[in-house]
C-alpha positions as CSV (number, residue, x, y, z in Angstrom):
1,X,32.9,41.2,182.7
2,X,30.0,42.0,180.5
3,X,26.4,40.8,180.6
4,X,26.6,37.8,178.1
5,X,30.1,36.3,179.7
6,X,28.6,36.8,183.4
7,X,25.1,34.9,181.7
8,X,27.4,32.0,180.2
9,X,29.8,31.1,183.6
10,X,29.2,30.0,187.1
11,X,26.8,27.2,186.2
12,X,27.2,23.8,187.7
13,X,30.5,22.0,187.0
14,X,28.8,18.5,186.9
15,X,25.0,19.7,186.0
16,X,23.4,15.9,186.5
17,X,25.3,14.7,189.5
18,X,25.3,18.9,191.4
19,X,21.3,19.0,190.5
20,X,21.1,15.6,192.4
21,X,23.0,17.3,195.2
22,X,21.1,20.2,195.4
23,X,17.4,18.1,195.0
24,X,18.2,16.0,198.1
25,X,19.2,18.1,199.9
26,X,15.7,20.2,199.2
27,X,13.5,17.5,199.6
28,X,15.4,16.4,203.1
29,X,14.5,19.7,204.1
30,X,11.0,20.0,203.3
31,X,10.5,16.3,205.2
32,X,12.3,17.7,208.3
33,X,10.9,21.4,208.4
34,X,13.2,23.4,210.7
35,X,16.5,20.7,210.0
36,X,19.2,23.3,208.7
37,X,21.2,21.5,204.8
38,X,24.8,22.0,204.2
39,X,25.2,23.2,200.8
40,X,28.7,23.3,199.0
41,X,28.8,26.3,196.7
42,X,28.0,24.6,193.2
43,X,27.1,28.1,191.2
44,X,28.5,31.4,191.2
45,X,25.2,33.5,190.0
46,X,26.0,37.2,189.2
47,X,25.1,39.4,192.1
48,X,23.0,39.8,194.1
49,X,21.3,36.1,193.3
50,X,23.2,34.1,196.5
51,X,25.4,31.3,195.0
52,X,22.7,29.0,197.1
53,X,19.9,30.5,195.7
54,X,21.2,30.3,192.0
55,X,22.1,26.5,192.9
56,X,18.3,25.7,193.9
57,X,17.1,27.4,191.0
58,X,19.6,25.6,188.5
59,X,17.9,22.5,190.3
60,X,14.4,23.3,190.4
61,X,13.6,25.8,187.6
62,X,13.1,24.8,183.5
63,X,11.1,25.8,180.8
64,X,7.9,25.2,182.1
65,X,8.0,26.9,185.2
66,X,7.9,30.4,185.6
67,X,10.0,32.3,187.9
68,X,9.4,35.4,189.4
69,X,12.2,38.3,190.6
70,X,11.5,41.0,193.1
71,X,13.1,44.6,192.2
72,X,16.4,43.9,193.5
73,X,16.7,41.1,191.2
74,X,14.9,42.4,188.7
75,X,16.8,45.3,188.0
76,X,19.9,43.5,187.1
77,X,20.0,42.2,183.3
78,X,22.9,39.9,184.3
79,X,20.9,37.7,186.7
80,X,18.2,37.5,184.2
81,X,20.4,36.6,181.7
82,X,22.2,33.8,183.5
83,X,18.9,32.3,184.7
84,X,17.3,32.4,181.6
85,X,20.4,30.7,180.2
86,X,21.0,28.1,182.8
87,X,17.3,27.3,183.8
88,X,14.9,28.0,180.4
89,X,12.9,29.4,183.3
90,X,10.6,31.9,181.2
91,X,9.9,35.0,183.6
92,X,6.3,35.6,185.3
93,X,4.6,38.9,184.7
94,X,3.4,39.0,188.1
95,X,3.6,36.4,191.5
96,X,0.6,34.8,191.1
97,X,1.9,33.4,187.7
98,X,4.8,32.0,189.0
99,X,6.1,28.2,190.1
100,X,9.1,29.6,191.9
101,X,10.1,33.2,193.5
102,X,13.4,34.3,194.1
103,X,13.6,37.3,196.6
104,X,16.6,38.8,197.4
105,X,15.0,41.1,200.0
106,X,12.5,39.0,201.9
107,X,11.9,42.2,204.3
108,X,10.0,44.1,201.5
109,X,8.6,40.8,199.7
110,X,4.9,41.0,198.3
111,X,2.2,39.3,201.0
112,X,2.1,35.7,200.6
113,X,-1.5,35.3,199.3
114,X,-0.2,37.6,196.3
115,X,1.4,34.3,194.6
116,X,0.2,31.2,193.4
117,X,-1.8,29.4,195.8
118,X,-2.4,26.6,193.6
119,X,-6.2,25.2,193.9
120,X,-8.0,22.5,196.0
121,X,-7.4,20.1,192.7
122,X,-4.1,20.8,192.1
123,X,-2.3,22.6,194.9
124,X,1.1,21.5,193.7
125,X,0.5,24.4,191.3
126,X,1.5,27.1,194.1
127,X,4.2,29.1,193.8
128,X,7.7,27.8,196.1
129,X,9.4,31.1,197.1
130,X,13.0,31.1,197.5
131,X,14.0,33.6,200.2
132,X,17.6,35.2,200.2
133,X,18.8,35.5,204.0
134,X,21.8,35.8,205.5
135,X,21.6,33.1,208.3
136,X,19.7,31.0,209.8
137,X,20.8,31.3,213.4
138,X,20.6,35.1,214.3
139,X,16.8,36.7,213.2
140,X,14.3,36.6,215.5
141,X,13.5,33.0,216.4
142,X,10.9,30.2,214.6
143,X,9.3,28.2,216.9
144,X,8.0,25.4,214.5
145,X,5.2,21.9,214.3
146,X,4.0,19.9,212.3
147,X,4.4,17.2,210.2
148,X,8.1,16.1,210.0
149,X,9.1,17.5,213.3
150,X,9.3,15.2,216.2
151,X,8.1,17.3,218.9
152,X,9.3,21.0,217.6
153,X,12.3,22.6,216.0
154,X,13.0,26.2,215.4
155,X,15.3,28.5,213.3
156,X,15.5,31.8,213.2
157,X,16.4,33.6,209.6
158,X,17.6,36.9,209.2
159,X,15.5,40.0,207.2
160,X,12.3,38.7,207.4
161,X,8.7,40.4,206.9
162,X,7.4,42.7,209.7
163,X,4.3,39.8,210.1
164,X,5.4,37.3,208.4
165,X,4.0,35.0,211.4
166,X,0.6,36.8,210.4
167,X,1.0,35.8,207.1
168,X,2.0,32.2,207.6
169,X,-0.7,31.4,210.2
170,X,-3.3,32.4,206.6
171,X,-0.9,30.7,204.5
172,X,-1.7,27.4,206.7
173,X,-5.7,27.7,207.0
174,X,-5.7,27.5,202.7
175,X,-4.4,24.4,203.5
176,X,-4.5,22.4,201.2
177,X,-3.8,25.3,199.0
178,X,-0.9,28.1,200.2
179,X,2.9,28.4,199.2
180,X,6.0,27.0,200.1
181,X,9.5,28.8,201.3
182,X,13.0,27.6,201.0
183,X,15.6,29.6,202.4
184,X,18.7,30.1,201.1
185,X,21.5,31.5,203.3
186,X,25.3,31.3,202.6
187,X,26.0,27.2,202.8
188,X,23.1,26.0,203.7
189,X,19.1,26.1,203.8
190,X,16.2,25.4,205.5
191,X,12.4,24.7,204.4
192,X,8.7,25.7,205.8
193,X,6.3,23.5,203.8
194,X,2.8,24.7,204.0
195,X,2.3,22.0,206.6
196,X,4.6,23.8,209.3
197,X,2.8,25.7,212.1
198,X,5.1,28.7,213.3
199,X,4.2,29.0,217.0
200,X,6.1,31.9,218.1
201,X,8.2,35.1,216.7
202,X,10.4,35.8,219.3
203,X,12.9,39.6,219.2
């Protein structure tokens, strides 16, 4: 299949009513940090963009918000293609220009102060990054609090950074400033607004 057929399929079958799908099911996961979405498989993105993370971009992404790739995605035309024909999504130059971040390899992701933080007017102008994992039951474990949790919930999502705890304890004190991270695994994802507190790391 060549570039501009694989750019042109796999979209969503029913765009209003699977973007609704996919919104909810977002925004019930950023209320309830830690709380794990089911997530029928509405797009078939060319590899190696996750059929999950194509369906939150198709949701989330138009023209007026750029999107950053890392390499892996970067390198392939046919993901770039289908984005920029599903979504508008024009692409960032660099992370700190961009509304949303797909990374297909979390484990070697820029530091999270290198994209948008947004800024103490407007800190809904940060970037959301949209992490490619494959689970969220077997990586080391999340122990999570904060707003939306009852007492504490935790998760614990494959290929992550070395100290990416580090990094989220500095994402939290540019509070109200700092990103925001959906993960994406196969069927399903979780969300860790810039609210959540990530206690421990645990091997």
């Amino acid at each position: 299949m060549d570039i501009a057929t694989q750019s042109i399929e796999g979209g969503f079958a029913d765009p209003v009513f699977n973007a609704q799908t996919v919104f909810r099911a977002v925004m019930d996961a950023m209320a309830r940090p830690g709380s794990i979405e089911a997530l029928p498989q509405l797009s078939q993105p060319p590899a190696p963009l996750s059929a999950t993370a194509g369906a939150i971009a198709l949701a989330l992404c138009d023209n007026d918000t750029p999107l950053w790739l890392d390499p892996p995605l970067q390198a392939e035309g046919a993901v770039k293609s289908w984005l920029g024909f599903h979504t508008g999504a024009p692409l960032a130059n660099t992370p700190a220009d961009a509304h949303f971040a797909l990374i297909a390899n979390p484990a070697e992701m820029a530091a999270l102060d290198g994209f948008s933080q947004g800024t103490q007017e407007y800190p809904d102008r940060s970037t959301t990054l949209i992490l490619l994992v494959g689970d969220l039951a077997t990586g080391p474990s999340l122990l999570l609090e904060g707003p939306g949790i009852e007492k504490a919930a935790m998760i614990a999502p494959t290929g992550m950074p070395r100290h990416f705890v580090e990094q989220w304890k500095q994402n939290n004190k540019r509070f109200p400033r700092g990103v925001d991270i959906i993960l994406a695994a196969p069927g399903s994802l979780a969300c860790l607004p810039r609210t959540t507190r990530i206690k421990t790391m645990e091997a």
